[in-house]
C-alpha positions in Angstrom: 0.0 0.0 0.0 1.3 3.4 -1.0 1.5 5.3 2.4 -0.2 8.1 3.2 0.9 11.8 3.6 -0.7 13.8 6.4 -1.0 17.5 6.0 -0.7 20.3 8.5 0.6 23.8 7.7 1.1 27.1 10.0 0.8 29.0 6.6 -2.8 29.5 4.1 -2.5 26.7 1.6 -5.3 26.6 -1.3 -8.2 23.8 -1.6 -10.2 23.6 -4.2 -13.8 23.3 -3.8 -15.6 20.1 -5.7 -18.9 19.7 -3.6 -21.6 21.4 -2.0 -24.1 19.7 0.1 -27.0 21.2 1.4 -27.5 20.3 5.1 -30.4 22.7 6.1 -31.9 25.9 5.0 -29.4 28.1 6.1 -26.0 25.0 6.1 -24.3 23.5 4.1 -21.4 21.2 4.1 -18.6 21.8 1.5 -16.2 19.4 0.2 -12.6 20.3 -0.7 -10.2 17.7 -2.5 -6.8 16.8 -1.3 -4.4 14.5 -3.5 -4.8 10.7 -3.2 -3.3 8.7 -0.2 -3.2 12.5 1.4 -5.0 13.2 4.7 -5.4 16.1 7.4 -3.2 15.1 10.0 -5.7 15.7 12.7 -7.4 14.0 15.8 -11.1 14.2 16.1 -11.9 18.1 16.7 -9.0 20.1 15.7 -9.9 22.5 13.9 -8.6 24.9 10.6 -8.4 28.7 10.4 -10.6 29.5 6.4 -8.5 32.7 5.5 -10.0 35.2 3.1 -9.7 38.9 2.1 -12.7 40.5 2.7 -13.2 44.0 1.9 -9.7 44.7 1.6 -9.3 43.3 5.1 -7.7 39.9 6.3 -10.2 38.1 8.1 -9.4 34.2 8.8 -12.0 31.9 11.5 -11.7 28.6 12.6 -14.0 25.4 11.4 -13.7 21.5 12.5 -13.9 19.4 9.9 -17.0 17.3 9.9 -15.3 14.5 8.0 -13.8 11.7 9.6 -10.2 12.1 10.2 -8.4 9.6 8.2 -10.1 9.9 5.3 -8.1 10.5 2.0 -9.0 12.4 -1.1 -10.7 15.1 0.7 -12.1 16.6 3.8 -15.5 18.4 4.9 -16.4 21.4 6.4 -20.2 21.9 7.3 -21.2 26.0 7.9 -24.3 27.5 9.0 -24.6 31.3 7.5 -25.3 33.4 9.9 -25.7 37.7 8.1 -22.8 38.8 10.4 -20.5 35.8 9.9 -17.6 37.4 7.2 -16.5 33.8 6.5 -19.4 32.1 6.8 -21.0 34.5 4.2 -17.9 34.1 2.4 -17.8 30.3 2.2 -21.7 30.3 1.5 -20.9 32.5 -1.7 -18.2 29.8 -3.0 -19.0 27.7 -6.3 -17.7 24.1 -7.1 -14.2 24.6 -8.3 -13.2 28.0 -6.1 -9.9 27.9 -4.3 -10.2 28.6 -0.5 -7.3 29.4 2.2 -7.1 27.5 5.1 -4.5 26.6 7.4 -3.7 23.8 10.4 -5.1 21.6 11.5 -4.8 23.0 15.1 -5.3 21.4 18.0 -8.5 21.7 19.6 -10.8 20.6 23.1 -10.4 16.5 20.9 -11.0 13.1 21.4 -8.3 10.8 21.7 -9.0 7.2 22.4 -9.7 6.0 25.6 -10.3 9.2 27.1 -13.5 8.4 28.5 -16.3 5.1 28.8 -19.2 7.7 28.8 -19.6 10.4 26.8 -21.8 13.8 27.1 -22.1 16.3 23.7 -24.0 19.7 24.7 -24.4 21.9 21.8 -25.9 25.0 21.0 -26.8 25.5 17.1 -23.6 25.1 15.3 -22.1 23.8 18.2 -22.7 20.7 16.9 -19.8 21.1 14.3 -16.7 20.2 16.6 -18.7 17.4 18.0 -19.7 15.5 14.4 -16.3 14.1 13.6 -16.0 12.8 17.0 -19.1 11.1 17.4 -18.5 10.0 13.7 -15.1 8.8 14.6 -16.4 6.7 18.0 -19.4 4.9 15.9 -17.0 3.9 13.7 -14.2 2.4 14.8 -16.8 0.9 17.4 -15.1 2.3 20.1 -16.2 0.9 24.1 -17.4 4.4 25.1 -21.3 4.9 26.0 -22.7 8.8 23.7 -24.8 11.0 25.2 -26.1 13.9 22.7 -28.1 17.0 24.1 -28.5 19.4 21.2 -30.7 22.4 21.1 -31.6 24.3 18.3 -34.4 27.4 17.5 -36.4 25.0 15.3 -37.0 21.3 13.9 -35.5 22.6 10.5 -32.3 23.9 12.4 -31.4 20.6 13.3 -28.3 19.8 11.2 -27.8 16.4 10.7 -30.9 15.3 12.1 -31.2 12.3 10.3 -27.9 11.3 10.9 -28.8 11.0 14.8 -32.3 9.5 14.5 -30.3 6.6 12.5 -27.5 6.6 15.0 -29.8 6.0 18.1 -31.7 3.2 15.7 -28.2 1.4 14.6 -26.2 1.8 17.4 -27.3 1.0 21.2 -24.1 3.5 22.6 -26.0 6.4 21.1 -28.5 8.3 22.9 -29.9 11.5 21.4 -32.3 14.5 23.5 -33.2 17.1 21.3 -34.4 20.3 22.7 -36.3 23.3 20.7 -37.5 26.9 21.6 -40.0 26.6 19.1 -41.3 22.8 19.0 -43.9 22.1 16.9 -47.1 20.6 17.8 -46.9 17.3 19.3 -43.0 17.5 19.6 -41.9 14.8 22.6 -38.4 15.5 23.3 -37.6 19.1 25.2 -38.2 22.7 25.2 -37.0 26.0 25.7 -33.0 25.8 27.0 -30.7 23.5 28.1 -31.4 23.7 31.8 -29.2 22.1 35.0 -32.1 19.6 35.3 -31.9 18.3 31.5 -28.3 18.2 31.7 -29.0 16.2 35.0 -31.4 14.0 33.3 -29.5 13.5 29.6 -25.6 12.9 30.9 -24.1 10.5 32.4 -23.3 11.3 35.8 -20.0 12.6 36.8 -17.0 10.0 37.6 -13.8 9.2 36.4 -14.3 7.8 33.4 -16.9 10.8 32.1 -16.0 13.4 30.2 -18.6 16.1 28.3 -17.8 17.9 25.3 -20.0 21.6 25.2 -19.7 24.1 22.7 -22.5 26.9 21.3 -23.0 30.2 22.0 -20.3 32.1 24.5 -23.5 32.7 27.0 -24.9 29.4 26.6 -21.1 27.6 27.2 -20.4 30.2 30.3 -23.4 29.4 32.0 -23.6 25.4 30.8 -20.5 25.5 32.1 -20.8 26.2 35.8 -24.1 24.5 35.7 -21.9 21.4 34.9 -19.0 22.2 37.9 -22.2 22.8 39.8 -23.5 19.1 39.1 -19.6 17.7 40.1 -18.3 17.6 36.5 -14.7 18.4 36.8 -12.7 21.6 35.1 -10.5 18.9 33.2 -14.1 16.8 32.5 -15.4 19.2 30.6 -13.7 19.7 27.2 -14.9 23.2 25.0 -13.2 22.1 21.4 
């Protein structure tokens, strides 16, 4: 087997764009190409700085891929477009075939293996983005760890990748799944309003040793999950922002 070059780089290096999926109304998960046997050398939830020049300005952000680290041939970064987002807008604007700066990967709140037996996710919107590759990256490599997902979102058509976790908690018995809306529809089951000390309570795995919870979303939402979570015994080094 031809072995296989991993890339990381302090300095912008051009992708090229050669997919565009839609996720939701307002995401969308691009593809950029890298050569064969060539991967991002990257544990689950580092992350990449997208540079750009944006009205005469240099502007650069950071995004985790959503792709599984590993993979050859090309990586994935799924954006939601938000009006004051200079990158976002900027990546949402790109057409198949566009170059786009990025550099890295850099190292980010990750997953390595054997961290943790149980696992909490508490995300906020786009926080889910860190958090795809490394529930991806578990469920696939079938690791022993036990996934607990609390994800809230405005809406039921917010909800990126919601099929992905309703077919997750159907094919895999480690993955639970607690959605939570400020505006549920009519007849919704799962929860409402915010994440609140008594869902994340109810959804996580208690606090031990072998528990660690990943949290990323808003900076209000993370500063107050936060202390909610040192408030229910989760330790500083237990809870991982990526």
């Amino acid at each position: 087997m031809e072995p296989v070059t991993r890339i990381k780089t302090k300095e912008p290096m051009s992708y090229e764009l050669t997919a565009i999926h839609h996720v939701t109304h307002d995401t969308k998960t691009f593809r950029f190409g890298l050569p064969d046997h060539t991967t991002l050398n990257m544990l689950p939830g580092d992350f990449l700085y997208v540079h750009a020049s944006i009205n005469g300005k240099a502007v650069k952000r950071p995004y985790t891929p959503s792709s599984l680290p590993g993979i050859t041939g090309h990586f994935d970064l799924t954006v939601k477009r938000y009006e004051t987002g200079l990158i976002s807008k900027y990546l949402h604007e790109q057409k198949v075939g566009n170059p786009v700066l990025m550099s890295g990967p850099n190292q980010g709140g990750h997953w390595v293996d054997g961290m943790a037996k149980k696992v909490g996710f508490v995300a906020g919107g786009t926080g889910i983005t860190p958090m795809i590759s490394i529930i991806r990256w578990i469920l696939a490599q079938h690791l022993d760890a036990e996934l607990f997902l609390v994800f809230a979102n405005k809406t039921e058509a917010d909800i990126i990748f919601r099929e992905e976790w309703s077919r997750n908690v159907r094919e895999h018995s480690n993955f639970h799944c607690y959605h939570i809306l400020e505006q549920p529809p009519a007849g919704w089951s799962q929860g409402s309003g915010r994440i609140t000390e008594d869902v994340l309570r109810r959804q996580l795995p208690p606090p031990n040793s072998e528990t660690v919870v990943f949290l990323c979303g808003p900076p209000p939402m993370v500063d107050h999950l936060e202390a909610s979570l040192k408030g229910l015994g989760y330790s500083e080094q237990a809870i991982i922002l990526p």
